[in-house]
Every structure is written in C-alpha cells, then in structure tokens.
C-alpha positions, 0 to 999 in steps of 0.5 A, a space after each residue: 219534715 217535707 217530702 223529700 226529706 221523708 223520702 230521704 229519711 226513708 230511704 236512709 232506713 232501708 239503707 241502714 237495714 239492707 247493710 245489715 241483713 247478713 244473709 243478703 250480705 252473703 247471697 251477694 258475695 255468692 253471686 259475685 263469685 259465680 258472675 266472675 266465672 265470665 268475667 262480669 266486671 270486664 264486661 262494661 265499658 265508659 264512654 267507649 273505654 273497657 271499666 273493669 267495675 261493678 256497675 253499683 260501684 260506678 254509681 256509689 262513686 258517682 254520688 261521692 264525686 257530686 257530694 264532694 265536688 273534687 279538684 283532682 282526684 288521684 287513681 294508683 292503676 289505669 289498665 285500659 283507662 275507663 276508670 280515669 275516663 270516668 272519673 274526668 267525665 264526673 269533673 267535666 259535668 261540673 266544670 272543674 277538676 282534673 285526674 292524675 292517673 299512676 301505672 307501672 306500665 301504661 301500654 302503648 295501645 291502652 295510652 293512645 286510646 285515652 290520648 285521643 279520647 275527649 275527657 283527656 283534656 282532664 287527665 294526666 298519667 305518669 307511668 311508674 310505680 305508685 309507691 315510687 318516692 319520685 312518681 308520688 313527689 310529682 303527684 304531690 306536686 300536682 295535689 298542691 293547692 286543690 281544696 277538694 282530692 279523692 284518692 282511689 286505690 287501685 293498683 297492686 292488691 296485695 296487703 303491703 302495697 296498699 297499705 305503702 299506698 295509704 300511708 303515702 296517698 292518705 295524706 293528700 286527701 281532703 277533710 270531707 273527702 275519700 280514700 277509696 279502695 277496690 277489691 276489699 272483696 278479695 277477702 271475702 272470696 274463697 280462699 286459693 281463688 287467686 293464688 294460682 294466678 295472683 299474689 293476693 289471697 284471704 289474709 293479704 289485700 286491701 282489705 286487710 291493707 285497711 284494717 291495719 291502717 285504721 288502726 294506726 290512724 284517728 282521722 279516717 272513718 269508714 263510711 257504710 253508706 255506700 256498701 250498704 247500698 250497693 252490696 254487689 260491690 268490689 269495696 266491702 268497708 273500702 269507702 274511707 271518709 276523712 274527718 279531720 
C-alpha cells in the first residue's frame, strides 16, 4: 500500500467510525437545532448568490460532482438560485455540463439575479410544478442523451411530494449517479418544530419520502459515506447511489 493509499484507507476508518458514534450523531442534531434559531443555513452565499445549505453539504456534494463528472444535473427548487449557481460552477470547473432548475414560482428579482450571473450560461430554469406531467416531459426532454445526471431534490418537503418526485425523477439518473435529497433531517428535529409554519413535521418529509422509496426499489443504495463525514448535514440517509 502507498502513501496515499494509506492516507485514503485511514481516513476511510475514521470515517466509517465517526458515522457510527451515535452520541456524536445526536450532539450534531442538538447543534443544528440550536444554529437554526439565527437561521444558520441562510447565512452563506455562492459566488454572490444567497445558498441556504450547510457548508459540510456544499463540499459532500462537491466531492460527488468531481467523482461522477455529470452532463446535467437536474435541481426541484431554486429560491434564491445559489444552489443552481453552485451547481453550474462545479460543471464549469470541468468544461461540460448543464443544470436545468424547477420552481413553482421563480421571483422576478431571484430570476433576474441569476440571469445575469456568469455560470448562467449552464442554466436553464422552467417555472412550474415539479411534479407537473408537462414541466417533467420537457425536462425529460432535455435529460435525453446525457451519459452522466444527478438529481437533487429540493423543492416541497412534504413525504408525498417527494416521494411523487423520486418515482418521477429517479428514473432519469444514471447508474453511478445520485438522487440527493435535502432536508431528511426534518425528522430527526423535534416534533411540531414546523408546524406552525410549514406543512412538513416528523413522520411526513423526504425522509420518510425515501424510506418508502427504497422499499419498492432494488436499483438505489443508500450511500453513508457522505453523512458519515459530515454529520452536520441536511441529508441523514439522503445521498442515494444508482446501482443498476
């Protein structure tokens, strides 16, 4: 074994060994609750763009885009657009690439910004439902002849939607590639935290959205790498690989 090999092996340990210390595990989610009182995750930006992500996220993701070099990767929800903005940043790194972005209301102010930006040249939003027949034809359209497409999950949190979501967009995701999902964490948040101001609580989110998904389908692993590593992360068990 060389030396980066060993350092690779080594690192591979602690990984594995950090994603399995379960005190540490809850000591993050206490930590995320108490950093969402001042809104941590709003508070970062992406090349001038406001990305409401944890920054372990950020670089997760980062490592999965490098790993499996998309053509296109396709995003349900672009609020204010760093998402979509970091995305196209990745792809422009490596010369190739494009990312369609969905919403059901892209504001006038949040699509100008982004219009004008200089990854917008690998960006292309459709406004509409995610879930639409119409609006996942035309991106089923534009999917069509990429070797290589994640698909990152976003949008409306609620276990139906996304649930609807993978059995639409699951599809289109290369062998190799990922299904993302943000916000898994929402189960592991007190219970009532958002239902005063969000339809989503324990027991009705992505992650729930994903247990039942992976339970109807063969061809999706769940990979542990990624939160293993992070633990201060929005997507407990959300990081899902295509096998076949």
């Amino acid at each position: 074994m060389n030396e980066v090999e060993k350092f690779a092996a080594e690192r591979a340990l602690a990984v594995k060994e950090m994603g399995a210390d379960q005190a540490l595990r809850a000591k993050s989610i206490d930590w995320m609750v108490h950093a969402d009182r001042y809104k941590y995750t709003y508070n970062f930006t992406w090349m001038g763009r406001p990305i409401i992500k944890f920054p372990n996220d950020m670089v997760a993701q980062q490592e999965i885009v490098w790993r499996t070099r998309p053509d296109l990767i396709i995003e349900t929800g672009i609020a204010h657009g760093g998402s979509i903005i970091f995305s196209a940043s990745l792809l422009e790194l490596m010369g190739h690439g494009h990312v369609v972005g969905i919403d059901v209301d892209i504001r006038a102010h949040n699509r100008a910004e982004i219009e004008k930006h200089p990854m917008a040249k690998r960006i292309t939003m459709i406004e509409g439902g995610s879930t639409d027949p119409v609006v996942f034809e035309r991106v089923k359209k534009l999917a069509h002849g990429a070797k290589s497409v994640m698909v990152i999950l976003d949008s409306n949190h609620t276990h139906q939607h996304v649930y609807d979501e993978l059995k639409l967009y699951a599809d289109l995701v290369t062998v190799g590639n990922y299904v993302i999902l943000p916000d898994t964490f929402i189960e592991f948040f007190p219970k009532g935290y958002y239902t005063s101001t969000r339809p989503w609580d324990v027991g009705n989110n992505p992650y729930t959205a994903m247990k039942q998904f992976m339970a109807e389908r063969s061809d999706f692993e769940i990979d542990p790498e990624p939160v293993n590593k992070s633990l201060i992360t929005e997507s407990f068990d959300g990081y899902l690989r295509r096998t076949r």
